[in-house]
Structures are given as structure tokens and as C-alpha cells.
N, CA, C and O of each residue as an XYZ file, in Angstrom:
540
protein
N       0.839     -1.163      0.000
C       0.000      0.000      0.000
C       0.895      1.241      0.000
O       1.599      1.611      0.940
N       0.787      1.725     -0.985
C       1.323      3.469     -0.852
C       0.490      4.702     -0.601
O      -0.688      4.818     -0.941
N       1.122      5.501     -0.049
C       0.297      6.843      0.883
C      -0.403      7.385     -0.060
O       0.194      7.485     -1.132
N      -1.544      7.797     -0.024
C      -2.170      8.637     -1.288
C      -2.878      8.184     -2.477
O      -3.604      8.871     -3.196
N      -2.583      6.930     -2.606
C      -3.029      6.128     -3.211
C      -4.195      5.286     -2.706
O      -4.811      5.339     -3.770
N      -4.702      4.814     -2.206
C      -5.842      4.019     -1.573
C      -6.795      4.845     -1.207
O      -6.669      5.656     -0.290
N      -8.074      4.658     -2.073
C      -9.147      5.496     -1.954
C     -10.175      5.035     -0.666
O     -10.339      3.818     -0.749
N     -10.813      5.525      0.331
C     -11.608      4.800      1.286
C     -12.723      5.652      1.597
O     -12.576      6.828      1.264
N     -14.218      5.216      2.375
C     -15.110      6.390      2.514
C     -15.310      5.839      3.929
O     -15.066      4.703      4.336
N     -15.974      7.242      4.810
C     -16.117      7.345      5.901
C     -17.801      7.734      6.205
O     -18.366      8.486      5.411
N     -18.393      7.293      7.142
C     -19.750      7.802      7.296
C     -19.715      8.473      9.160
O     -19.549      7.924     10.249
N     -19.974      9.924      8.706
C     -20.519     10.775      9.695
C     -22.127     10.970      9.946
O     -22.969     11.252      9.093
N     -22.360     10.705     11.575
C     -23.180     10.802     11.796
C     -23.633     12.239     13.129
O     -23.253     12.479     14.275
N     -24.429     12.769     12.342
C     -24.565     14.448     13.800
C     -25.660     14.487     13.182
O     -26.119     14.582     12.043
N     -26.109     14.336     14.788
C     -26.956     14.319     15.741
C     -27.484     15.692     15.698
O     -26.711     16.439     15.098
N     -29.204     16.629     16.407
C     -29.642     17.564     16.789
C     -30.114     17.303     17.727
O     -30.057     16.131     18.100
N     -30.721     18.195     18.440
C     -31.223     18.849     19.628
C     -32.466     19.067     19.652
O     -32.082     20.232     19.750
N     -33.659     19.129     19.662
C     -35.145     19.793     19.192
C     -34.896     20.947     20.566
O     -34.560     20.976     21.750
N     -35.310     21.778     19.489
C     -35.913     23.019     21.045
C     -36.904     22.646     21.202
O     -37.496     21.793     20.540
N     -37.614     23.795     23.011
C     -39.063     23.379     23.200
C     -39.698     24.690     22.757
O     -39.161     25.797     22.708
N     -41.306     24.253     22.352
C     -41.992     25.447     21.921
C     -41.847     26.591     22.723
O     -42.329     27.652     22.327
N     -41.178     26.518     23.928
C     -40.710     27.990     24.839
C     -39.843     28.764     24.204
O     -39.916     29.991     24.127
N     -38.936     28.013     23.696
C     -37.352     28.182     22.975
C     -37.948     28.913     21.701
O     -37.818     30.137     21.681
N     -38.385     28.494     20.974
C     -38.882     29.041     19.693
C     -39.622     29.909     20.073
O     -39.236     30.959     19.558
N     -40.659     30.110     20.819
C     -41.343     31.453     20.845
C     -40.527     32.842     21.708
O     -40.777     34.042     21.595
N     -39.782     32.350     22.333
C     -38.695     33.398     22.830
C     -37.450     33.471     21.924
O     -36.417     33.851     22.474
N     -37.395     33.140     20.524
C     -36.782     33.674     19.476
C     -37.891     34.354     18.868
O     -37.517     35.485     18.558
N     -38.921     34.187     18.607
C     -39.163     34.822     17.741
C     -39.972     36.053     18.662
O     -40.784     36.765     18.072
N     -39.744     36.232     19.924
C     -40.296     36.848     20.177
C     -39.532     38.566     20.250
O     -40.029     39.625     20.633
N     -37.879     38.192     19.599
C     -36.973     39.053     19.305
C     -37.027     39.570     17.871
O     -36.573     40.670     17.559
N     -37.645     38.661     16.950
C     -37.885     38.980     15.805
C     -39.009     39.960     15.411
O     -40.065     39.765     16.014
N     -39.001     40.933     14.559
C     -40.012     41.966     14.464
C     -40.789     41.193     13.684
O     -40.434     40.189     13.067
N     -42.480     41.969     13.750
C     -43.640     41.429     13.043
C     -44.149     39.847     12.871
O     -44.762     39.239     11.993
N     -43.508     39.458     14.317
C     -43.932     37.549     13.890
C     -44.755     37.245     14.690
O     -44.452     36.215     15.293
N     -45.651     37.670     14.967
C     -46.586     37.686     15.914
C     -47.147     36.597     15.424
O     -47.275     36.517     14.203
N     -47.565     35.609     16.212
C     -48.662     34.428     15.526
C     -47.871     33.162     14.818
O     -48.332     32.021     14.823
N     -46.785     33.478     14.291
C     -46.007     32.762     13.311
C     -45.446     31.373     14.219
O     -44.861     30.409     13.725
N     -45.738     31.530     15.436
C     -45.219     30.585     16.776
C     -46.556     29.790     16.683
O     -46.339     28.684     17.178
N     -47.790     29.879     16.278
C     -48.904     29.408     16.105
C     -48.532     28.093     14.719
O     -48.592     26.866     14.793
N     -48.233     28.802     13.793
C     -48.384     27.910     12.358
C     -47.016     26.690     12.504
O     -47.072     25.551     12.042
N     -45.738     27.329     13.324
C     -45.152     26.758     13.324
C     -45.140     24.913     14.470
O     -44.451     23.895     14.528
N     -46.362     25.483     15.141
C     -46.564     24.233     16.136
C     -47.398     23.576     15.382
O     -47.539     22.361     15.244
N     -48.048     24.623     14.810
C     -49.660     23.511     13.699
C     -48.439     22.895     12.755
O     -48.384     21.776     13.267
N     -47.464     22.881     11.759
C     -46.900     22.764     10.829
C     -45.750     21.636     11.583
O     -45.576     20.549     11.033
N     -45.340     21.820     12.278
C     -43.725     20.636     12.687
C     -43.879     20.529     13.844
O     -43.018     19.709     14.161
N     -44.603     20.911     15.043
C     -45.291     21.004     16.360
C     -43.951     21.467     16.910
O     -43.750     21.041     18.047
N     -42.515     22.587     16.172
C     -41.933     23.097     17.035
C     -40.629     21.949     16.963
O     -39.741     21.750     17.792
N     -40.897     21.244     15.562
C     -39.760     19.700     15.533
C     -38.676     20.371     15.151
O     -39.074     21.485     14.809
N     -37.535     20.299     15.026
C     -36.347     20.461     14.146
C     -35.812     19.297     13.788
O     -35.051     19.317     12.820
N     -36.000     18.378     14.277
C     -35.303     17.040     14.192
C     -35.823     16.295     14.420
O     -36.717     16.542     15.230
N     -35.707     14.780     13.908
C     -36.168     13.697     13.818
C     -36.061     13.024     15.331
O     -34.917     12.863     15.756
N     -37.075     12.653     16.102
C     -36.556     11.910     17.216
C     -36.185     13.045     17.741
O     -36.063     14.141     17.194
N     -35.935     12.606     19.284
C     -35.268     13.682     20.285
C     -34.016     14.286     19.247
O     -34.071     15.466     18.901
N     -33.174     13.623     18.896
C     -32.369     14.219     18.908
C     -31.703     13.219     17.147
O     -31.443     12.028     17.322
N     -31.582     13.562     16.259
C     -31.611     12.973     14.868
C     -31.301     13.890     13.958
O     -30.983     15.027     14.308
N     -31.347     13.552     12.790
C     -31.067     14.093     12.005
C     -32.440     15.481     11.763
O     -33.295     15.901     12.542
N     -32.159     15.786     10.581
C     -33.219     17.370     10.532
C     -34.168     16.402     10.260
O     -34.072     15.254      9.828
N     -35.371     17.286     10.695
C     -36.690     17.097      9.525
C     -37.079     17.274      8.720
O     -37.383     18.458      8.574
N     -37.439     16.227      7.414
C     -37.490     17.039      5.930
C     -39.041     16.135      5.967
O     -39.472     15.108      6.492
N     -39.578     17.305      4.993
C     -40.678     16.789      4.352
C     -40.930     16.392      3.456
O     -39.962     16.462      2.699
N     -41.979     15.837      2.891
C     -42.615     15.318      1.549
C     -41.965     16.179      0.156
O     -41.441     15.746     -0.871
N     -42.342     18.022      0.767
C     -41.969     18.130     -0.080
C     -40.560     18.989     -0.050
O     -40.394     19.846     -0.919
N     -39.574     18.767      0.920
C     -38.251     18.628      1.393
C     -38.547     20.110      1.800
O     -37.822     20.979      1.316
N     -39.210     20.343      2.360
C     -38.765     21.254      3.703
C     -38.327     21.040      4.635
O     -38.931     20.213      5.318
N     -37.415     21.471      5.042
C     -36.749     21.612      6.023
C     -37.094     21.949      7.420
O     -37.753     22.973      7.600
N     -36.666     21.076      8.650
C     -36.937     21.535      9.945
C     -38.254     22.316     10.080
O     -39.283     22.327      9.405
N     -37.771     23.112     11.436
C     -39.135     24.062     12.178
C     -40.074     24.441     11.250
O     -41.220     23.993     11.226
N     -39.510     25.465     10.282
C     -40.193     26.165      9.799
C     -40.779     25.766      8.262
O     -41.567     26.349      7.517
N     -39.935     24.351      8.124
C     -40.348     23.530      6.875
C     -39.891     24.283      5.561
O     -40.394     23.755      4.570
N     -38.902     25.604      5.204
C     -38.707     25.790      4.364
C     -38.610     24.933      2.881
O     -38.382     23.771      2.546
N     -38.883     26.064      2.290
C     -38.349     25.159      0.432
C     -38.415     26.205     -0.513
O     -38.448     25.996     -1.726
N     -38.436     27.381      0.029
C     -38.501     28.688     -1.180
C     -38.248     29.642     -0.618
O     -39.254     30.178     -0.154
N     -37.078     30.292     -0.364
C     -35.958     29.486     -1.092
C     -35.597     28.423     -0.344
O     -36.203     28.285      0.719
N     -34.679     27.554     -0.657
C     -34.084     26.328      0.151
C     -33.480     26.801      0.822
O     -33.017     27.879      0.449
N     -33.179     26.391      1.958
C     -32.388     26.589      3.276
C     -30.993     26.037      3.016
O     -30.517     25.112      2.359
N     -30.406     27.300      4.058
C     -28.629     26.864      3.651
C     -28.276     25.992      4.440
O     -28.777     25.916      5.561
N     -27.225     25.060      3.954
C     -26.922     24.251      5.024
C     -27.049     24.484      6.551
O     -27.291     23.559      7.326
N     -26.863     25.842      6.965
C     -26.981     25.926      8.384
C     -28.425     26.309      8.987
O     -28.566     26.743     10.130
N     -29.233     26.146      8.289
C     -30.430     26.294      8.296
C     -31.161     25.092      8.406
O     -32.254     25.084      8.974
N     -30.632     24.014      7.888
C     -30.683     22.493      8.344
C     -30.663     21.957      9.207
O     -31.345     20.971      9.486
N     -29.644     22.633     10.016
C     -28.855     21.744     10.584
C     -28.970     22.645     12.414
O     -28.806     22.067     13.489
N     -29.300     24.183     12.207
C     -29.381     25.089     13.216
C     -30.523     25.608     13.248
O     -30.960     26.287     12.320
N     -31.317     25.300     14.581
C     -32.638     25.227     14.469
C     -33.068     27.372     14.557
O     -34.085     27.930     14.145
N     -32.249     27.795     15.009
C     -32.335     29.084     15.299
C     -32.410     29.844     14.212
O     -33.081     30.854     14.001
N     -31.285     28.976     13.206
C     -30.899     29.662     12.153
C     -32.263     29.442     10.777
O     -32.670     30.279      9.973
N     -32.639     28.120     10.947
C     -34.152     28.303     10.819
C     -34.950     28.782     10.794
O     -35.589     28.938      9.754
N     -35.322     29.279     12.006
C     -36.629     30.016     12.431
C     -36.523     31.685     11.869
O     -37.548     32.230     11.460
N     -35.307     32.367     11.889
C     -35.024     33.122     11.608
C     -34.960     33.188     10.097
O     -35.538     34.172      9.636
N     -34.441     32.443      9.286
C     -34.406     32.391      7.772
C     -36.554     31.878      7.339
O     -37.008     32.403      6.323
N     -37.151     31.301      7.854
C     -38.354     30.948      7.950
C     -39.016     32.381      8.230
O     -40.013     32.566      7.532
N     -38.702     33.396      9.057
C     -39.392     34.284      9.926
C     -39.464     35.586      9.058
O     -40.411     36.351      8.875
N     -38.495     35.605      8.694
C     -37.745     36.713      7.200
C     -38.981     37.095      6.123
O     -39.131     38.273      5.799
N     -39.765     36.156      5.639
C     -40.555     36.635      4.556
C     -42.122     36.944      5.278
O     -43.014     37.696      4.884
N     -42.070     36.099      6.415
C     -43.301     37.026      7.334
C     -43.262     38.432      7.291
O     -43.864     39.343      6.722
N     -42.226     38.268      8.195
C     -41.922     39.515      8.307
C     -41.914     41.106      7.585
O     -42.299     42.261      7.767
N     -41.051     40.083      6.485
C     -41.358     41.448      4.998
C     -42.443     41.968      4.792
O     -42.721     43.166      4.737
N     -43.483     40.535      4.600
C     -44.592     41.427      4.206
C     -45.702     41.352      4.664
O     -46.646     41.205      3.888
N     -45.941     41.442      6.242
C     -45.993     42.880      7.139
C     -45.553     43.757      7.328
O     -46.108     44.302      8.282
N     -44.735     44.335      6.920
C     -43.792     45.931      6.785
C     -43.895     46.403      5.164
O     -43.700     47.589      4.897
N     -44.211     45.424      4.077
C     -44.124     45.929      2.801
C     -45.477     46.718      2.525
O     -46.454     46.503      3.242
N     -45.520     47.480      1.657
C     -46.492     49.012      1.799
C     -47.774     47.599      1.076
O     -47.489     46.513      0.571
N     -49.002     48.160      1.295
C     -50.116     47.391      0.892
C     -50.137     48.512     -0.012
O     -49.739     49.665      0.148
N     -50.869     47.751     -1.331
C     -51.702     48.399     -2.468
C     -52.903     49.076     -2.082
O     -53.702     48.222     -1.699
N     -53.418     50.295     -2.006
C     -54.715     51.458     -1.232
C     -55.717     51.128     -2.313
O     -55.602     51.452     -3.495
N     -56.867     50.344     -1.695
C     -57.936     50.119     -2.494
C     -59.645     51.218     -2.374
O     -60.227     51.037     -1.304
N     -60.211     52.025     -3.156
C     -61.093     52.938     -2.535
C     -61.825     52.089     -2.808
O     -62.509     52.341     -3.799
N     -62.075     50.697     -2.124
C     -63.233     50.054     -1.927
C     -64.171     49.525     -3.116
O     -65.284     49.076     -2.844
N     -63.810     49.572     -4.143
C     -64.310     49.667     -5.766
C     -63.505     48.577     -6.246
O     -62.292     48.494     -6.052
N     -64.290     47.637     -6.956
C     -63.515     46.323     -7.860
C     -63.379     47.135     -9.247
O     -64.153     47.867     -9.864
N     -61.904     46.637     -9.497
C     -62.017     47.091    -10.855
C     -63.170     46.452    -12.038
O     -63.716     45.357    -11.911
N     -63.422     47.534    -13.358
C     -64.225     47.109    -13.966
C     -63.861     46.035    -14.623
O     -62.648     45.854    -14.730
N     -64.681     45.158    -15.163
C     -64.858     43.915    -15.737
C     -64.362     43.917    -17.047
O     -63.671     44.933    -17.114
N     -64.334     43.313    -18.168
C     -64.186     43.676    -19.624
C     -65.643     43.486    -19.811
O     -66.006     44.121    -20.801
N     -66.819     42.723    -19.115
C     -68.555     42.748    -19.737
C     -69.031     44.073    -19.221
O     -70.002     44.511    -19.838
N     -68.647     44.714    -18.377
C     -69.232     45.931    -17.756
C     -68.458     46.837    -18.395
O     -69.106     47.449    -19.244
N     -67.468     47.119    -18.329
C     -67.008     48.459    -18.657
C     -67.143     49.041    -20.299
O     -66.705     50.123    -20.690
N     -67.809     48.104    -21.063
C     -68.435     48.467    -22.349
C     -70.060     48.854    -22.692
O     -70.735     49.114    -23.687
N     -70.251     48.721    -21.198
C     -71.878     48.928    -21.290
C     -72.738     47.748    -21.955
O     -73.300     47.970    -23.028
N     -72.856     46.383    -21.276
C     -73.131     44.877    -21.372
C     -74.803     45.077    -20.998
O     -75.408     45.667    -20.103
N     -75.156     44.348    -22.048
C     -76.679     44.255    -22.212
C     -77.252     44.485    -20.587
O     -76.450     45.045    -19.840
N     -78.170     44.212    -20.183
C     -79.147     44.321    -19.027
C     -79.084     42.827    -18.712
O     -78.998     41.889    -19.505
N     -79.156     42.812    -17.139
C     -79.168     41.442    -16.820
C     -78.107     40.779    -16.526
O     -77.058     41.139    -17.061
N     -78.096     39.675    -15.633
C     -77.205     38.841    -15.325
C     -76.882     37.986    -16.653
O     -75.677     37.995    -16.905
N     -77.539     37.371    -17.413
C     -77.686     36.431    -18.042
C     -77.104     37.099    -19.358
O     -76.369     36.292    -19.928
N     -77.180     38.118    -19.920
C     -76.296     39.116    -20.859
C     -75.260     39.257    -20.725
O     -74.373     39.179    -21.576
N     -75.152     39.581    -19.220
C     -73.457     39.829    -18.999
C     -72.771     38.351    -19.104
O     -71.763     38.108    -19.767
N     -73.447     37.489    -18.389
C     -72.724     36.075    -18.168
C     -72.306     35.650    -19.821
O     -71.172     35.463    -20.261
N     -73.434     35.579    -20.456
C     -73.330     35.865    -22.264
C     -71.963     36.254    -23.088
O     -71.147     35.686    -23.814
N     -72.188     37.497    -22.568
C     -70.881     38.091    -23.216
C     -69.750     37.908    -22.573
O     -69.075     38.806    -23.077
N     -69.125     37.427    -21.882
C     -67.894     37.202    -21.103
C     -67.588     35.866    -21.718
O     -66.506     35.683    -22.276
N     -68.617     34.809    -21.627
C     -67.868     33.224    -22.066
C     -67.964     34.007    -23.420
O     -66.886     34.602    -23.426
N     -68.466     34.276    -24.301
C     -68.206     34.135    -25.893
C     -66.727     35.408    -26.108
O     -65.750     35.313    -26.851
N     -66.972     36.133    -25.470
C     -65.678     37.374    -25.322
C     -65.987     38.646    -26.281
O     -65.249     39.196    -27.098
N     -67.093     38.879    -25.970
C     -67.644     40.182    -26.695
C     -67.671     40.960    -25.811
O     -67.777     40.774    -24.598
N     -67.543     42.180    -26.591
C     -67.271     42.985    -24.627
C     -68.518     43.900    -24.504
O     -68.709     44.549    -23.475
């Protein structure tokens, strides 16, 4: 046998920790605008990060990840693997948009393409002209 030469593989195994739903809601209770989000996250993984007490992450069906079950975007490795780092990368798009400006509606649906041409009388006119696409 010569040094450098002999190829071999090794299997690592690490282990997690689950926090308790105390733990998680006193993170996020540092995080702005997540009010409630400690709710979906117990309905959604009941607060799991890991498989078993203490195991590998939790992935889902449709490979979300841990607590917060990410998958859009995918979670970075340490987001896998760090349940904090989770909740926080999970907590991020709440967050946004509750702080992102809402669109100001004066209470008015926009017009239709059967209405805003002045559409026969009646329900049954308007319904008319919309499936055939006359306006």
C-alpha cells in the first residue's frame, strides 16, 4: 500500500437537539412582526427540528426543512442543521410582508371587460358576453 493512493469512505453521523416550543417562541419573540407565526409553526412541525429527540433534521414530503419547513428558497446548510438559524431564515418573509407598503384600495372592484363596455341588461347578458368574449 502506498500513501495517497488508496481510496476509502467514511460515514458521519450528527446528531440535533429539538428546542421546546418555549425556545422558539422566545426567538421569535426578538424577531419583528412575527406575531402568531409561533402558532403555524406548532400547527406545521409542532416546534420539531429534528427527527426523534435528537436525529437528524426534519425534511418533508416536499423537502422542507426543519421548524419552519422551508423550500422557497431552500435553506442553507446551516439552516438544516441550526434550528435558530431556521426560524429566523423561515421568519424573514413574514416579516417582509408585514412591513411591505399594501396596495390602497377605494373600496371599488375594478371594472370587468362585460361591464365596462356597457353589457346588455341582466345577469344572463353579462354572463353571455364574457364566455363568448364580446365585450
Amino acid at each position: 500500500m502506498v500513501a495517497g493512493k488508496e481510496k476509502f469512505a467514511r460515514t458521519v453521523v450528527v446528531n440535533g437537539t429539538n428546542p421546546s416550543a418555549v425556545d422558539v417562541e422566545a426567538l421569535l419573540a426578538t424577531l419583528p412582526d412575527c406575531e402568531g407565526f409561533d402558532k403555524l409553526l406548532e400547527q406545521e412541525s409542532q416546534c420539531k427540528h429534528f427527527i426523534e429527540a435528537d436525529g437528524p433534521p426534519v425534511v418533508a414530503f416536499v423537502n422542507g426543512y426543519g421548524v419552519t419547513q422551508m423550500t422557497d428558497p431552500a435553506p442553507a446548510f446551516e439552516q438544516a442543521w441550526n434550528w435558530e438559524a431556521d426560524v429566523k431564515g423561515g421568519a424573514a418573509p413574514i416579516s417582509k410582508s408585514r412591513t411591505a407598503p399594501k396596495p390602497i384600495s377605494c373600496g371599488r372592484a375594478a371594472p370587468t371587460k362585460a361591464t365596462s363596455y356597457g353589457s346588455k341588461p341582466g345577469a344572463a347578458g353579462t354572463a353571455a358576453r364574457i364566455t363568448s368574449g364580446i365585450p
